[in-house]
C-alpha positions as a Markdown table, in Angstrom:
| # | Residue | x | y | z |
|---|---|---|---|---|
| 1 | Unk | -57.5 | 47.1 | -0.8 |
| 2 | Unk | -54.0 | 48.3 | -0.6 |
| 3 | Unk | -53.6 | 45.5 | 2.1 |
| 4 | Unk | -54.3 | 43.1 | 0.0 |
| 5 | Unk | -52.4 | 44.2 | -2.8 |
| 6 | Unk | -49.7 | 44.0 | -0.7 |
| 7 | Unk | -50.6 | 40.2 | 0.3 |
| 8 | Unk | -50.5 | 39.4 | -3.2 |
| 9 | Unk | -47.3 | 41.0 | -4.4 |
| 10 | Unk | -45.6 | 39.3 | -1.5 |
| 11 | Unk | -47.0 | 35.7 | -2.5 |
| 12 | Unk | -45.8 | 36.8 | -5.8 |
| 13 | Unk | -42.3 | 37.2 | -4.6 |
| 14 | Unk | -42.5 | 34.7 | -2.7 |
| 15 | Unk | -43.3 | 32.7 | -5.7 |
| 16 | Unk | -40.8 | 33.9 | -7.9 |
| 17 | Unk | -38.3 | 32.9 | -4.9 |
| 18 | Unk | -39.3 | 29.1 | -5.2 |
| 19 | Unk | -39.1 | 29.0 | -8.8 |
| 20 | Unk | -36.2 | 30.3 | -8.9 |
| 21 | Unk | -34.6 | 27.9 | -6.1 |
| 22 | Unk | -36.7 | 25.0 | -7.3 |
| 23 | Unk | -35.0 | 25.8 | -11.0 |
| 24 | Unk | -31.7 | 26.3 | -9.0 |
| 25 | Unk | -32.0 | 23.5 | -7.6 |
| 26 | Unk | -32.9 | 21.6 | -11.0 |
| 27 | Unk | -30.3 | 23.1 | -13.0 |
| 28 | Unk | -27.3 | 22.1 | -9.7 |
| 29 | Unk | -28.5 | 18.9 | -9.9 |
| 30 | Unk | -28.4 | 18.6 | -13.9 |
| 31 | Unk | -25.1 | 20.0 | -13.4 |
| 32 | Unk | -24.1 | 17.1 | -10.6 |
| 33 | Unk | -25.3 | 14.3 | -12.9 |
| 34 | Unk | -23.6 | 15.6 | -15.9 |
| 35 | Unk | -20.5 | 16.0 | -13.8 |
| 36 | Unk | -20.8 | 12.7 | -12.5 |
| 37 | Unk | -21.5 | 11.0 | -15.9 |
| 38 | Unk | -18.2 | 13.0 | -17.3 |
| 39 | Unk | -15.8 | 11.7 | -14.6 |
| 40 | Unk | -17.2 | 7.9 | -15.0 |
| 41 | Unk | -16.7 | 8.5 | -18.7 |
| 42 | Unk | -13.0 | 10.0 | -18.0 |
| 43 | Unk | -12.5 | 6.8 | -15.6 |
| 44 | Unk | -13.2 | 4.4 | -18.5 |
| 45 | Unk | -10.9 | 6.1 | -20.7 |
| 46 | Unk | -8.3 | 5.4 | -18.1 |
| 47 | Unk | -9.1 | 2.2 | -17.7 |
| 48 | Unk | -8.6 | 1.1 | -21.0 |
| 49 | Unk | -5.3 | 3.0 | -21.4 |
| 50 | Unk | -3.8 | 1.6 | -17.8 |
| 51 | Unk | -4.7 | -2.1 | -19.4 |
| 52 | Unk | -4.0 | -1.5 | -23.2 |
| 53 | Unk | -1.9 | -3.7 | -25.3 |
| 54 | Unk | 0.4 | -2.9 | -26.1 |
| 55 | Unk | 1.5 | -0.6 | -23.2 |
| 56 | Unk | 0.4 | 2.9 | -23.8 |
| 57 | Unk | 2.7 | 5.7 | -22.9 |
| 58 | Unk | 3.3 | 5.5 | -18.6 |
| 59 | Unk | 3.9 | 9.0 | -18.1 |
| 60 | Unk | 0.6 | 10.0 | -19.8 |
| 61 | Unk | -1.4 | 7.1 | -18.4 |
| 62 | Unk | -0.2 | 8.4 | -14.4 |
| 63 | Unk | -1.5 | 12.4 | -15.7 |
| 64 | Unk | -4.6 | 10.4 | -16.4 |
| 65 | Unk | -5.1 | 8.4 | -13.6 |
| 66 | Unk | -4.4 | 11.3 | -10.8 |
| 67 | Unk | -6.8 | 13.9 | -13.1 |
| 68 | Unk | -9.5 | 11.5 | -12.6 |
| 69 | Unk | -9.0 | 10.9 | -8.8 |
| 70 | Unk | -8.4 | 14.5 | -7.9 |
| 71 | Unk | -11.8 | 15.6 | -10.3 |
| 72 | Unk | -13.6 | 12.6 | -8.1 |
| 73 | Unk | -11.9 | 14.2 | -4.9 |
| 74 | Unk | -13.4 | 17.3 | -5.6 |
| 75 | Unk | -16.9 | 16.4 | -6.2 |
| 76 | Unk | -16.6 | 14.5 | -3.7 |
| 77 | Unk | -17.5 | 11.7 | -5.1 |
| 78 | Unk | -16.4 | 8.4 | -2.5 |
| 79 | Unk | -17.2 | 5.6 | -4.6 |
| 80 | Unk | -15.5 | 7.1 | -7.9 |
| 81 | Unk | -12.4 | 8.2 | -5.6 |
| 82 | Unk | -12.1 | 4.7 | -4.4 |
| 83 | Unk | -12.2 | 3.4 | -8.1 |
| 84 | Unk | -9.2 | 5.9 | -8.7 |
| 85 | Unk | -7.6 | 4.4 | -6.5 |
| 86 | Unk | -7.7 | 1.0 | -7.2 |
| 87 | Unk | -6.6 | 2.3 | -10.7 |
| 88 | Unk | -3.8 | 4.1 | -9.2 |
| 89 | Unk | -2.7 | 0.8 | -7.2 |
| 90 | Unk | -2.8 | -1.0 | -10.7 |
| 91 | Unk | -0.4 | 1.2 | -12.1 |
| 92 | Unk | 1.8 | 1.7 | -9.3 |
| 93 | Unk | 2.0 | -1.9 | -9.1 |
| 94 | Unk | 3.1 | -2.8 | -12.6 |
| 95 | Unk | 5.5 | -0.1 | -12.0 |
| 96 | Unk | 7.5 | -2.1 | -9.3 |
| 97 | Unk | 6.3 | 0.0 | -6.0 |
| 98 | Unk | 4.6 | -2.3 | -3.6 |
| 99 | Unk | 4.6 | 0.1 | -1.1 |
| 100 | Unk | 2.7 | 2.9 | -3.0 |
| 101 | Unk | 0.0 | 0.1 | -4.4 |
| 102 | Unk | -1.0 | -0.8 | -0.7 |
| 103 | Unk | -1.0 | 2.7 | 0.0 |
| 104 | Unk | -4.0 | 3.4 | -2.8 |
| 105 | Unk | -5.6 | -0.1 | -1.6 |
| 106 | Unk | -6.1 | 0.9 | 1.7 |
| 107 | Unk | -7.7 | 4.0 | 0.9 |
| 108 | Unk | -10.0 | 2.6 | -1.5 |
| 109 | Unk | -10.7 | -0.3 | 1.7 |
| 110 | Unk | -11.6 | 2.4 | 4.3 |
| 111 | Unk | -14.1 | 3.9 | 1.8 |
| 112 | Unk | -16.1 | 0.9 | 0.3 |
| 113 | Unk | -16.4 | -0.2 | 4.6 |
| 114 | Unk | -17.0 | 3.0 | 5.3 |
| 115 | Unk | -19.9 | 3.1 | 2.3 |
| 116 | Unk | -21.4 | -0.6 | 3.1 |
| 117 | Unk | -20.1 | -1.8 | -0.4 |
| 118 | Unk | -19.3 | -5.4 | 0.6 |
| 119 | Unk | -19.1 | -6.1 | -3.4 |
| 120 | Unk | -16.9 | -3.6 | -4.2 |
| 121 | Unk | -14.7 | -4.4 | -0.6 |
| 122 | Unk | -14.1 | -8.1 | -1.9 |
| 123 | Unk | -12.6 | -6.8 | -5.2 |
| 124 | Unk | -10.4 | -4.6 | -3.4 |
| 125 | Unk | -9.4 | -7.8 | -1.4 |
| 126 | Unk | -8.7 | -9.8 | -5.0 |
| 127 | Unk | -6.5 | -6.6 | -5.9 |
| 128 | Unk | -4.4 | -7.0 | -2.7 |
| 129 | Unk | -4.0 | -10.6 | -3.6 |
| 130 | Unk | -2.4 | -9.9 | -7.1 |
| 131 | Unk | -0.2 | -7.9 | -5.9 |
| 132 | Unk | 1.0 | -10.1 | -3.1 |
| 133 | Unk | 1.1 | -13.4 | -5.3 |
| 134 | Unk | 3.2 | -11.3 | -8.2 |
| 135 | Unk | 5.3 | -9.9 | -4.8 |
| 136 | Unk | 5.8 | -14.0 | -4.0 |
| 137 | Unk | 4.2 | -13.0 | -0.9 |
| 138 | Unk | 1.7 | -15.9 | -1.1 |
| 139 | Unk | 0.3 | -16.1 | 2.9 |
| 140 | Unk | -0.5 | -12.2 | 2.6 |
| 141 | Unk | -2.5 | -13.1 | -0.9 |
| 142 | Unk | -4.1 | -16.2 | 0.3 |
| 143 | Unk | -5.2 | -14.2 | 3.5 |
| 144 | Unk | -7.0 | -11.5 | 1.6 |
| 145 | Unk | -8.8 | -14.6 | -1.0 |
| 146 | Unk | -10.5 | -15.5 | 2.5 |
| 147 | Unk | -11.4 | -12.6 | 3.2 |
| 148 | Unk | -13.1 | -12.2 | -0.3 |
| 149 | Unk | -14.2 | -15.3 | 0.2 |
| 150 | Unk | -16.1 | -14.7 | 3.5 |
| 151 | Unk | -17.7 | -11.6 | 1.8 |
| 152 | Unk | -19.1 | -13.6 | -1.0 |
| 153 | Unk | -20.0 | -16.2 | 0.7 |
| 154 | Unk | -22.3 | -14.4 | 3.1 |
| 155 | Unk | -23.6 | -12.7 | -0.1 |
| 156 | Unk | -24.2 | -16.1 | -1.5 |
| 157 | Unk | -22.7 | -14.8 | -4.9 |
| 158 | Unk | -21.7 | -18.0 | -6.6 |
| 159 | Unk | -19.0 | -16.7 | -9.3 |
| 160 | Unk | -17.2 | -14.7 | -6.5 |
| 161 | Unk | -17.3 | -18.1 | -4.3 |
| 162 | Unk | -15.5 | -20.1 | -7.3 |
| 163 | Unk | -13.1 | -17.1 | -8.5 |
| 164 | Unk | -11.7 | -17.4 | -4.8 |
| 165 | Unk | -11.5 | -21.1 | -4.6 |
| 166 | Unk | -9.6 | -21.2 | -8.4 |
| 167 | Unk | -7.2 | -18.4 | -6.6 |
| 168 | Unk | -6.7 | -20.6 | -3.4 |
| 169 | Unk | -6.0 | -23.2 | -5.7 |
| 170 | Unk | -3.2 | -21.5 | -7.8 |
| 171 | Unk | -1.7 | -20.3 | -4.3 |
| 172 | Unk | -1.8 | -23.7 | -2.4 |
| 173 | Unk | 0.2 | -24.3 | -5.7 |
| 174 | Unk | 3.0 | -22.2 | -4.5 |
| 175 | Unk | 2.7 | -23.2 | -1.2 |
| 176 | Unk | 3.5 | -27.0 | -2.0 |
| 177 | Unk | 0.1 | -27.9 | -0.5 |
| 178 | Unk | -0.5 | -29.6 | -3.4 |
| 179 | Unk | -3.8 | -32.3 | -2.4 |
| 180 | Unk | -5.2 | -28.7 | -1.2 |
| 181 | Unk | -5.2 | -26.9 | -4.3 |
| 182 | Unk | -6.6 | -30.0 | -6.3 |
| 183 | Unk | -9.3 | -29.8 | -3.3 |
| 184 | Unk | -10.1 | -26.2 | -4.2 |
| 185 | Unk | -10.0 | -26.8 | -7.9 |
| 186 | Unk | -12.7 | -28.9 | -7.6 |
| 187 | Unk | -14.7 | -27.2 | -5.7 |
| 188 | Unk | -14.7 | -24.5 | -7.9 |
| 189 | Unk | -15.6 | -26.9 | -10.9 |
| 190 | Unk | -18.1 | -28.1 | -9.3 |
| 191 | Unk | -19.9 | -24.8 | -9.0 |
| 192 | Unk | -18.9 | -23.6 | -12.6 |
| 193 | Unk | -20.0 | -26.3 | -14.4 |
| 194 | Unk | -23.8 | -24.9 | -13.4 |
| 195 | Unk | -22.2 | -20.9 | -14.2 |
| 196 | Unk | -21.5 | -21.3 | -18.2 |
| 197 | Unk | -18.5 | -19.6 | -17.6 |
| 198 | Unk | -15.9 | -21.8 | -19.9 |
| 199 | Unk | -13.2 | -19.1 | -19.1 |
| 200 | Unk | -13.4 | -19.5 | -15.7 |
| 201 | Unk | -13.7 | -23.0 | -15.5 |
| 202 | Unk | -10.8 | -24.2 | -17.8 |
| 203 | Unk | -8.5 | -22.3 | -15.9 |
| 204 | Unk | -9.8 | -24.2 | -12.5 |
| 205 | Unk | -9.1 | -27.4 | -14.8 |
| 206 | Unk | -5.7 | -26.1 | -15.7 |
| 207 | Unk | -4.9 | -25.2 | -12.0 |
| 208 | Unk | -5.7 | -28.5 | -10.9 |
| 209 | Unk | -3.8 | -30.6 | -13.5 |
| 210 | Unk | -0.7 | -28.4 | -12.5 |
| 211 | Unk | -1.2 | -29.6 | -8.7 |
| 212 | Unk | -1.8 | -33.0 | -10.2 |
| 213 | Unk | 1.4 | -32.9 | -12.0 |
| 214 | Unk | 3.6 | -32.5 | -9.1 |
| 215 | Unk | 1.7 | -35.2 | -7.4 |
| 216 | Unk | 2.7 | -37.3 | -10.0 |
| 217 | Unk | -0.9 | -38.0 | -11.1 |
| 218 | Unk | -0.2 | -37.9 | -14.8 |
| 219 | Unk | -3.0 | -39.1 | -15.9 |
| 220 | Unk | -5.6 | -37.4 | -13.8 |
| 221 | Unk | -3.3 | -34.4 | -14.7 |
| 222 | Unk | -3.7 | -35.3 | -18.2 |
| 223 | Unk | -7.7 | -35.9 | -18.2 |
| 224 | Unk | -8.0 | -32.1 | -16.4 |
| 225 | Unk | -6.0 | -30.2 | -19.0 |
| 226 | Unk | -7.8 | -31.7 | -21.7 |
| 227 | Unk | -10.9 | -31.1 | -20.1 |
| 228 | Unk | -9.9 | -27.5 | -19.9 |
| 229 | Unk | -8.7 | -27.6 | -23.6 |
| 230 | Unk | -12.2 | -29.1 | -24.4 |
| 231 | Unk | -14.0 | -26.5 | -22.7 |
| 232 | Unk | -12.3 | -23.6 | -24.4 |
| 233 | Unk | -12.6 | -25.0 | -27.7 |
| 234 | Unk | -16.1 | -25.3 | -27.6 |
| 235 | Unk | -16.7 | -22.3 | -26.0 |
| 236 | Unk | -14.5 | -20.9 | -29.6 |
| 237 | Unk | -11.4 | -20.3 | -28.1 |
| 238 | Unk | -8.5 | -19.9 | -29.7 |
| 239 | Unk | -5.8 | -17.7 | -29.0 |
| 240 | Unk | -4.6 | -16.6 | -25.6 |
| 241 | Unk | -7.2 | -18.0 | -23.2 |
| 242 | Unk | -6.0 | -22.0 | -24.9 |
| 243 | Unk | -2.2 | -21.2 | -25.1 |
| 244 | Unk | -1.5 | -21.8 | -21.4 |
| 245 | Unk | -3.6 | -25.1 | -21.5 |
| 246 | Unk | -1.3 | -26.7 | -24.6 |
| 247 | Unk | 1.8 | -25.8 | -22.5 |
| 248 | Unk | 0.9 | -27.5 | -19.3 |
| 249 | Unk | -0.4 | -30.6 | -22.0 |
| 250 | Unk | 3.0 | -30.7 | -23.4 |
| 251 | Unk | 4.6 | -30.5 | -19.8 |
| 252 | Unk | 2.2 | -33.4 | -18.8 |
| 253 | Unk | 3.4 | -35.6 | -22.2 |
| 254 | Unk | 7.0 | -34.7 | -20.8 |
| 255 | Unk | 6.8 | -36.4 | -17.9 |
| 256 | Unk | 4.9 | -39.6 | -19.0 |
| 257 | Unk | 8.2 | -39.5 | -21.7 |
| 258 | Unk | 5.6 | -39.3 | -24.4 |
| 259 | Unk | 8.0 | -37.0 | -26.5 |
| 260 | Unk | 6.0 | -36.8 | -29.5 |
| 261 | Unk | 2.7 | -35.8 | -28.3 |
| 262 | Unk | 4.8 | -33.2 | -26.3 |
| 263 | Unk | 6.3 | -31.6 | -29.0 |
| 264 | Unk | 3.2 | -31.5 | -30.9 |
| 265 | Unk | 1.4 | -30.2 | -27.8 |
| 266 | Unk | 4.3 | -27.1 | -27.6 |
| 267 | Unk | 4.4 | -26.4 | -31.3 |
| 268 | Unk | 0.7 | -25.8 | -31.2 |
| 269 | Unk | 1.1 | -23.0 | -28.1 |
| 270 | Unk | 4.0 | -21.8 | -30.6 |
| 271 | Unk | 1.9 | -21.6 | -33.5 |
| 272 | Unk | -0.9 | -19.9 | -31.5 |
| 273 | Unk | 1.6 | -17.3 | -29.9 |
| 274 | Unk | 2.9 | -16.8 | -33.5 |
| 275 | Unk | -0.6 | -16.2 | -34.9 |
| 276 | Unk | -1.4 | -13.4 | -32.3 |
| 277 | Unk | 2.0 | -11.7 | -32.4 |
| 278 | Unk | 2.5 | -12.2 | -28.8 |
| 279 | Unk | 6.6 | -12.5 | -28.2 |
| 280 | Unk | 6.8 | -12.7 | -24.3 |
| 281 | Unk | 4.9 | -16.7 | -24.9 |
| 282 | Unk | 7.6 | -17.5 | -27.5 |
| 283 | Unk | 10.4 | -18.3 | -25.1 |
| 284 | Unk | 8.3 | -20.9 | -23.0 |
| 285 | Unk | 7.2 | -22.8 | -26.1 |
| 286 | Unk | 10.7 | -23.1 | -27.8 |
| 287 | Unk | 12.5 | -23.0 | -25.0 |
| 288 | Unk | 10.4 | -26.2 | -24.3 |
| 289 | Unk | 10.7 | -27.5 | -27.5 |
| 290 | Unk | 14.1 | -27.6 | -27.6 |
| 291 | Unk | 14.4 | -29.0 | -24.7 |
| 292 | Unk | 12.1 | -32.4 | -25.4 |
| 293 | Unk | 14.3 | -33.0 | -28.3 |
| 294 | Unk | 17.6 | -33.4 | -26.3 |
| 295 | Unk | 15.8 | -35.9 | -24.3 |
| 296 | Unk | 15.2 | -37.9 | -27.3 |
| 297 | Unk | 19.2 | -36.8 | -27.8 |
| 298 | Unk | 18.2 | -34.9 | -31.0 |
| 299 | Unk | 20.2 | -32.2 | -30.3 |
| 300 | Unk | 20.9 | -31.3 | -34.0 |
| 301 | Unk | 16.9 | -30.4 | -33.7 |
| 302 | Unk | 17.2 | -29.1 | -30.7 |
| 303 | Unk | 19.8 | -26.2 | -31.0 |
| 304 | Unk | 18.1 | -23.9 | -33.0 |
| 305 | Unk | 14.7 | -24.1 | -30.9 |
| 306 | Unk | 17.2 | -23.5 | -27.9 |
| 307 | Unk | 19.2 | -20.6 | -29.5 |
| 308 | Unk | 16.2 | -19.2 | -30.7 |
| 309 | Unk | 14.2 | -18.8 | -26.8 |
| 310 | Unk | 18.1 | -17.4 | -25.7 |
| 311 | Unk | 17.8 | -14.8 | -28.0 |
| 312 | Unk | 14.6 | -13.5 | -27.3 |
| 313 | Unk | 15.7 | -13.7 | -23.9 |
| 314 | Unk | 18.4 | -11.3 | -24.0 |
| 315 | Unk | 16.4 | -9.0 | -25.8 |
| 316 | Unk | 13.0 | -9.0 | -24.0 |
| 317 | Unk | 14.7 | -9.8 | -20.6 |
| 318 | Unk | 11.7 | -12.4 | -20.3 |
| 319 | Unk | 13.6 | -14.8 | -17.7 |
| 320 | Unk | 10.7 | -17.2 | -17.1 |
| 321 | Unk | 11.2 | -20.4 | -15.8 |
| 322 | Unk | 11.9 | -21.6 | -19.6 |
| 323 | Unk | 11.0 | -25.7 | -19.4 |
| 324 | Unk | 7.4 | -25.1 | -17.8 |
């Protein structure tokens, strides 16, 4: 009897000792989750203040950043570290230091390899090429766009395959491989036509009529870019996704000497960037502008368009190639 009393208190216990480390166990893992859902949540906050318009406080947007990688560094955490980091590398790059932006790249790189995240791997290998391309380091950027490339292509994920090819495009650009870029244009057109992505595709349009341009294909130049124009209005674009597209139209109209269309095309990308309050695109359009009507010798019109672009100049320090 007192044996088995004995038996029974001790199953008892032993019991009570799995509730309680099955309830443990329950209440770590809540705890993990909610931890988890926090720091994604603090990540996002981030994310919109590192790519707010305009530019929210730097100082308070780098406390940010580093809280959230050093919270995902200590729940150990690898696949929301390596999203810090690519964060980091965004600011650090728009804050001049190369160095410091490769830096955070590579540790983000080492952990997506590390964690078989092929998708996530290719991104990081976009991010290297924006900031070689703004560095004018165009073979390191068009290196890493095969390497995307590769990735996506082996994952046959379509809209990663023509995001590359629209980025070799723009970089053959740069490179003066001119009949390569239109090559890779098309290519990507080809394959977003099928996407409905209008976005994407008009600026594969717009990158090839620039590539056209300087191959003095003016009117294949001119049927892309309003291709892409089409696109984008149909798709209910009007603002900043278009503007680009009526500039390289006007530059197009320049250089078939079709002055009037030009101007018409350029006051329209003024009249947008006017609408939408968005100074740094002033410059380009009446800077162009002014420039059109002193090649119809108007230069009476053409001062204070010209005057105008200079003063904004001085004051924004936007130095811009101003006639394209």
């Amino acid at each position: 009897m007192y044996t088995q009393t004995l038996y029974s208190a001790s199953r008892q216990a032993v019991c009570i000792v799995i509730i309680l480390l099955w309830n443990a166990g329950i209440i770590c893992a809540q705890t993990t989750n909610k931890d988890e859902k926090n720091l994604e949540s603090l990540i996002l906050k981030v994310e919109t203040l590192l790519h707010a318009q305009p530019v929210i406080d730097s100082a308070l947007v780098y406390n940010k950043l580093h809280e959230s990688s050093d919270k995902a560094l200590q729940q150990n955490n690898k696949l929301l570290t390596a999203r810090s980091f690519q964060n980091l590398a965004i600011w650090h790059t728009g804050a001049g230091s190369i160095d410091s932006s490769v830096w955070f790249l590579q540790k983000a790189e080492n952990i997506y390899t590390g964690e078989q995240q092929d998708t996530l791997l290719a991104k990081v290998f976009l991010q290297y090429e924006d900031l070689y391309k703004k560095d004018g380091n165009y073979s390191n950027a068009l290196s890493y766009d095969f390497k995307a490339l590769k990735i996506y292509e082996n994952l046959k994920l379509k809209s990663g395959i023509t995001d590359c090819y629209t980025r070799i495009c723009d970089l053959m650009y740069y490179q003066e491989k001119y009949a390569k870029g239109v090559d890779y244009c098309q290519k990507a057109i080809d394959i977003q036509k099928e996407l409905n992505s209008p976005e994407e595709l008009a600026i594969s349009y717009r990158y090839k009529a620039d590539n056209l341009l300087i191959l003095e294909k003016y009117d294949a130049a001119l049927e892309s870019i309003n291709e892409a124009i089409s696109v984008l209005q149909k798709a209910g674009k009007k603002d900043y996704e278009i503007m680009p597209a009526y500039n390289t139209r006007g530059n197009i109209y320049k250089y078939l000497e079709r002055y009037d269309d030009a101007l018409e095309a350029y006051k329209k990308n003024y009249q947008l960037a006017m609408e939408q309050k968005m100074e740094s695109y002033y410059v380009p359009s009446l800077a162009n502008i002014g420039h059109v009507y002193r090649l119809q010798k108007n230069y009476k019109a053409a001062l204070p368009y010209t005057l105008q672009a200079i003063d904004i100049m001085k004051r924004t320090g936007n130095t811009q190639n101003l006639w394209e």
